[in-house]
N, C-alpha and C positions, 0 to 999 in steps of 0.2 A: 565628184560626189553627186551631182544632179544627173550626171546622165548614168552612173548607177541605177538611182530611187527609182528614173523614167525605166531604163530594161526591167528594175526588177517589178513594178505598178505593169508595164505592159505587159509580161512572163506570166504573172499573176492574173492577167486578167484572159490572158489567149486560155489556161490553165484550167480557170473555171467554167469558161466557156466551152470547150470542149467535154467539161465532165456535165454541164447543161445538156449537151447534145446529144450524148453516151446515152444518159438518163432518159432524154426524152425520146430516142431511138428505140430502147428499151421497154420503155411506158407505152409506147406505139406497137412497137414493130411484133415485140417478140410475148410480153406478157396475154396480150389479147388473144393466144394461142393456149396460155396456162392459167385460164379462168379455174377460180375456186368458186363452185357455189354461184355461176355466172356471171364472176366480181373480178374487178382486174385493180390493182394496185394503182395508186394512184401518187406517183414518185418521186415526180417535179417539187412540190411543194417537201416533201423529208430532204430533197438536196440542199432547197431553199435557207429552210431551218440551221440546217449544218453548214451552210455556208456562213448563213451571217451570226452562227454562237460564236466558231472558229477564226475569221476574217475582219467582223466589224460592222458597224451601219453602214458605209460605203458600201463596199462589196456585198454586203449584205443586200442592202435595195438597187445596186445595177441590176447584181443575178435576179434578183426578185421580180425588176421591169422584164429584162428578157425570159423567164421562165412561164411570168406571166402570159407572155405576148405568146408564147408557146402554148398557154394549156386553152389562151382563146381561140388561136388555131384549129385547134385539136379536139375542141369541146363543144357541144352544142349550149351554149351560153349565150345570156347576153355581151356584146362585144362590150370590153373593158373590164369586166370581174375578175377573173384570178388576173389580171393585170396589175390593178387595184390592189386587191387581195395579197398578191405573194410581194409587190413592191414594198406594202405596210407591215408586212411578216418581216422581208428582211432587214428594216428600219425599226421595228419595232425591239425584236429578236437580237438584233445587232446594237444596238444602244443599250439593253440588260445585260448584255456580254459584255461591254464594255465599263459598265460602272454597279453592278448588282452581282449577276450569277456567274460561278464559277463556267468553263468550257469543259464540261464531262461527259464521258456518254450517259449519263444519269439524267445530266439534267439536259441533254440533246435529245433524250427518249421521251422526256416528259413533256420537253417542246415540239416533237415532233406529234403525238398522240394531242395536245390542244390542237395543232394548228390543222391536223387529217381529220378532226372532229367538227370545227369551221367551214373546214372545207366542203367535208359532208354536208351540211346544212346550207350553203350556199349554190352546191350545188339544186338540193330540196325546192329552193325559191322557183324556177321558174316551171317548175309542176305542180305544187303548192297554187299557183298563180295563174293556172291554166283552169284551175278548180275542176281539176280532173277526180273522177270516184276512187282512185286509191288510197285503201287505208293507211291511218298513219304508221301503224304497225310494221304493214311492210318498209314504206320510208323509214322508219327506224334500224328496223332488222339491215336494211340494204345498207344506210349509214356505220353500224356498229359493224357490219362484214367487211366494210369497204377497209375500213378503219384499221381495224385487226391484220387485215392482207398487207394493209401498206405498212404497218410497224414491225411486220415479218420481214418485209421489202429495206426497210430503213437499217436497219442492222449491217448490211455488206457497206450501203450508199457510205455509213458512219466511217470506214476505214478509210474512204476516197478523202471523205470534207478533213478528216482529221490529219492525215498524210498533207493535202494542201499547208491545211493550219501551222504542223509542221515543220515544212517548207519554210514558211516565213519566219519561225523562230529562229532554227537555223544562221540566219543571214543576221550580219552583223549590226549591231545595233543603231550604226547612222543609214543605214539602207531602209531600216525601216521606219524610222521618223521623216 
């Protein structure tokens, strides 16, 4: 029984991590080729979301350390913010899945459009903080665009996190206790 739980927590976790990878390959590699409006989707954080409505606080804040540690990589940031950031999303996100909100795509859209709203503004702070002359307006419009592309984006992501999700129903009920 125990080394069930262990394949199926390790299966589940190689699982996630590989659609982490997909996504941030994605977010990297190929979207920064299909700027809209010279805005690129910002993806890591919609898998995030979906991971921890579908999976749980657990899984929810692993993914969320490593996606994080991906978008510090990736991002000219201060080191540790979306680390920070998408760890407390999937902690956060994953604890109301598991005793508040239903796992829909309904309310996976409306968590994803908060937390790509967040994220917009987090990203703001260290230009904001440069007290560089741009207006707020523009940071807005760039926030609300960025926003919109990634809830465009979030739509296919939803079929991966939810398929996982599934996955673990599937499996019988001492496997997953």
């Amino acid at each position: 029984m125990i080394k069930k739980k262990r394949t199926v927590l390790v299966g589940t976790i190689l699982l996630h991590t590989l659609l982490i990878l997909l996504v941030y390959m994605f977010q990297g590699a190929i979207f920064p080729f299909l700027r809209i409006g010279g805005l690129v989707p910002l993806m890591l954080p919609v898998a995030v979301t979906g991971i921890a409505l579908y999976e749980g606080r657990d899984m929810g804040g692993i993914c969320g350390i490593f996606a994080g540690v991906l978008c510090d990589i990736s991002f000219n940031q201060p080191v540790g913010t979306f680390t920070v950031l998408l760890t407390l999303v999937g902690l956060g996100i994953g604890i109301l899945s598991e005793m508040i909100i239903l796992s829909s795509f309904v309310t996976y859209y409306i968590g994803c459009a908060a937390v790509l709203t967040v994220c917009a503004f987090v990203q703001m702070i260290p230009v904001i903080a440069q007290q560089n002359d741009i207006p707020s307006s523009i940071l807005m419009s760039t926030a609300i665009g960025q926003t919109t592309y990634s809830l465009i984006v979030a739509f296919p992501i939803w079929f991966f996190v939810r398929a996982l999700g599934k996955r673990r129903e599937r499996l019988s009920p001492a496997a997953r206790d």
